[in-house]
N, C-alpha and C positions, 0 to 999 in steps of 0.2 A: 604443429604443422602436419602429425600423424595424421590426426583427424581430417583434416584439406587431404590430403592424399588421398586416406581412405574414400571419400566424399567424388573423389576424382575417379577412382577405380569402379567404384556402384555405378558411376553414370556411363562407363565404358561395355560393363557387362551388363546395365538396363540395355544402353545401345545395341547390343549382339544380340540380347535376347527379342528387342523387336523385331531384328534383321532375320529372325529365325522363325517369325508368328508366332510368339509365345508372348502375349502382352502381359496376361499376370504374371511372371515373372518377371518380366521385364519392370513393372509398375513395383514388387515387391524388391527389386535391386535399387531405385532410385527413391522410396521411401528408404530403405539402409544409408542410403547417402545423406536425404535428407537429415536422419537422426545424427548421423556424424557431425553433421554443421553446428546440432544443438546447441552444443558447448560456446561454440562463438556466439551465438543469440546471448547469451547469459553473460560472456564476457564484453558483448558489444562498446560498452564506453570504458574500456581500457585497452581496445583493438587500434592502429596504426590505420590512417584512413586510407592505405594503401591496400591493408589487410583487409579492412573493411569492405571494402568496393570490389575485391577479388573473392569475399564469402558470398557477397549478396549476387553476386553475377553466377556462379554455379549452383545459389538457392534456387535463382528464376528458372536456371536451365533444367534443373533435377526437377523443379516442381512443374515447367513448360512440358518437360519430355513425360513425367507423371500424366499431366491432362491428356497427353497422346495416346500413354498406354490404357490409361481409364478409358478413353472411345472407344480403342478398340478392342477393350473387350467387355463394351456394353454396360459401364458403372459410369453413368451418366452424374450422378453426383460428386462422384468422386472428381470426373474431369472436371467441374464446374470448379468446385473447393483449389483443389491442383494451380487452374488455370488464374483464377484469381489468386493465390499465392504467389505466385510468377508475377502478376503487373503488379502487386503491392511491392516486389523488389523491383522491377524493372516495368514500368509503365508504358512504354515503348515497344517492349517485346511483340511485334506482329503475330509473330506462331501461336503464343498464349494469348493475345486477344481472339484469334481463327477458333482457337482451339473450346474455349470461353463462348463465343458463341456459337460456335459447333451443338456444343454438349446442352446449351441451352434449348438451341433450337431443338435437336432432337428429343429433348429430355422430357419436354415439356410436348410434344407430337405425342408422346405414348405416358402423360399423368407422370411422368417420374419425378418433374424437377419442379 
Protein backbone atom coordinates (compact mmCIF):
# COMPACT_ATOMS: atom_id res chain seq x y z
CA UNK A 1 0.00 0.00 0.00
CA UNK A 2 3.34 2.19 0.15
CA UNK A 3 3.20 2.25 -3.41
CA UNK A 4 -0.95 3.54 -3.37
CA UNK A 5 0.35 6.26 -1.18
CA UNK A 6 3.15 7.20 -2.92
CA UNK A 7 1.00 7.22 -6.14
CA UNK A 8 -1.57 9.50 -4.06
CA UNK A 9 1.10 11.91 -2.96
CA UNK A 10 2.69 12.59 -7.00
CA UNK A 11 -0.90 13.38 -7.76
CA UNK A 12 -1.25 16.06 -4.93
CA UNK A 13 2.10 17.68 -5.85
CA UNK A 14 1.29 17.34 -9.77
CA UNK A 15 -1.96 19.20 -8.55
CA UNK A 16 0.12 22.26 -6.86
CA UNK A 17 2.39 22.31 -9.43
CA UNK A 18 -0.50 23.13 -11.96
CA UNK A 19 -1.95 25.52 -9.46
CA UNK A 20 1.33 27.21 -9.67
CA UNK A 21 1.91 27.14 -13.92
CA UNK A 22 4.43 24.99 -13.91
CA UNK A 23 2.97 22.10 -16.07
CA UNK A 24 6.15 20.10 -16.73
CA UNK A 25 6.48 19.51 -13.50
CA UNK A 26 3.49 19.01 -12.73
CA UNK A 27 3.24 16.32 -15.76
CA UNK A 28 6.84 14.92 -14.45
CA UNK A 29 5.01 14.53 -10.54
CA UNK A 30 1.99 12.42 -12.09
CA UNK A 31 4.35 10.27 -14.49
CA UNK A 32 6.15 9.43 -10.70
CA UNK A 33 2.79 8.45 -9.71
CA UNK A 34 2.06 6.68 -12.61
CA UNK A 35 5.40 4.44 -12.07
CA UNK A 36 4.43 3.76 -8.48
CA UNK A 37 1.16 1.92 -9.59
CA UNK A 38 3.47 -0.38 -11.86
CA UNK A 39 3.74 -2.75 -9.53
CA UNK A 40 0.04 -3.31 -9.14
CA UNK A 41 -0.07 -3.70 -13.13
CA UNK A 42 2.17 -6.78 -12.78
CA UNK A 43 0.48 -7.95 -9.64
CA UNK A 44 -3.00 -7.35 -11.32
CA UNK A 45 -4.61 -10.97 -10.86
CA UNK A 46 -3.73 -11.53 -7.48
CA UNK A 47 -5.11 -7.97 -6.41
CA UNK A 48 -8.70 -7.92 -4.19
CA UNK A 49 -11.19 -6.39 -6.68
CA UNK A 50 -11.56 -3.71 -4.27
CA UNK A 51 -7.92 -3.00 -4.54
CA UNK A 52 -8.24 -3.23 -8.05
CA UNK A 53 -10.87 -0.67 -8.80
CA UNK A 54 -9.11 1.87 -6.31
CA UNK A 55 -5.58 1.33 -8.59
CA UNK A 56 -7.18 1.77 -11.83
CA UNK A 57 -9.33 4.96 -10.63
CA UNK A 58 -6.10 7.00 -9.59
CA UNK A 59 -4.27 5.39 -12.89
CA UNK A 60 -7.10 7.37 -15.08
CA UNK A 61 -6.73 10.32 -12.73
CA UNK A 62 -2.72 10.60 -12.82
CA UNK A 63 -2.97 9.67 -16.40
CA UNK A 64 -6.32 12.39 -17.04
CA UNK A 65 -4.44 15.03 -15.05
CA UNK A 66 -1.13 13.98 -17.15
CA UNK A 67 -3.21 14.90 -20.63
CA UNK A 68 -3.93 18.34 -18.80
CA UNK A 69 -0.42 18.88 -17.95
CA UNK A 70 0.85 17.85 -21.59
CA UNK A 71 -1.69 20.62 -23.07
CA UNK A 72 -0.46 22.83 -21.38
CA UNK A 73 2.64 22.81 -22.02
CA UNK A 74 2.43 22.22 -25.51
CA UNK A 75 3.28 18.19 -25.90
CA UNK A 76 0.52 17.53 -27.79
CA UNK A 77 1.21 13.81 -28.01
CA UNK A 78 1.98 13.18 -25.10
CA UNK A 79 -1.75 14.42 -23.94
CA UNK A 80 -3.18 12.41 -26.55
CA UNK A 81 -1.09 8.87 -25.15
CA UNK A 82 -2.02 10.36 -21.39
CA UNK A 83 -5.57 11.03 -22.26
CA UNK A 84 -6.25 7.65 -23.83
CA UNK A 85 -4.58 5.79 -20.89
CA UNK A 86 -7.19 7.45 -18.64
CA UNK A 87 -10.37 6.04 -20.89
CA UNK A 88 -8.62 2.60 -21.19
CA UNK A 89 -9.01 2.60 -17.19
CA UNK A 90 -12.09 4.62 -16.97
CA UNK A 91 -14.12 4.99 -20.22
CA UNK A 92 -16.39 7.50 -18.77
CA UNK A 93 -14.01 9.89 -17.57
CA UNK A 94 -15.44 13.20 -19.43
CA UNK A 95 -12.14 15.39 -18.50
CA UNK A 96 -9.81 12.72 -20.41
CA UNK A 97 -12.15 12.34 -23.33
CA UNK A 98 -12.00 16.84 -23.46
CA UNK A 99 -8.65 16.41 -22.87
CA UNK A 100 -8.29 13.56 -25.72
CA UNK A 101 -9.78 15.67 -28.14
CA UNK A 102 -8.43 18.72 -27.14
CA UNK A 103 -4.83 17.55 -27.92
CA UNK A 104 -6.17 15.94 -30.94
CA UNK A 105 -7.65 18.72 -32.31
CA UNK A 106 -4.84 20.99 -31.67
CA UNK A 107 -2.27 18.66 -32.49
CA UNK A 108 -3.15 18.01 -35.66
CA UNK A 109 -3.95 22.14 -36.56
CA UNK A 110 -0.19 22.54 -36.25
CA UNK A 111 1.21 18.72 -38.07
CA UNK A 112 2.04 17.32 -34.57
CA UNK A 113 -0.35 14.55 -33.99
Amino acid sequence: MERFADASRCKELGNERIRAGQPAEALSCYLDGVGSLSLFETSAPILSANLRSKVDSLGALLHSNAAQAALSAGEWEAAVAHARAALAKDPGNKKARWRLERAQEVGEGRGLV
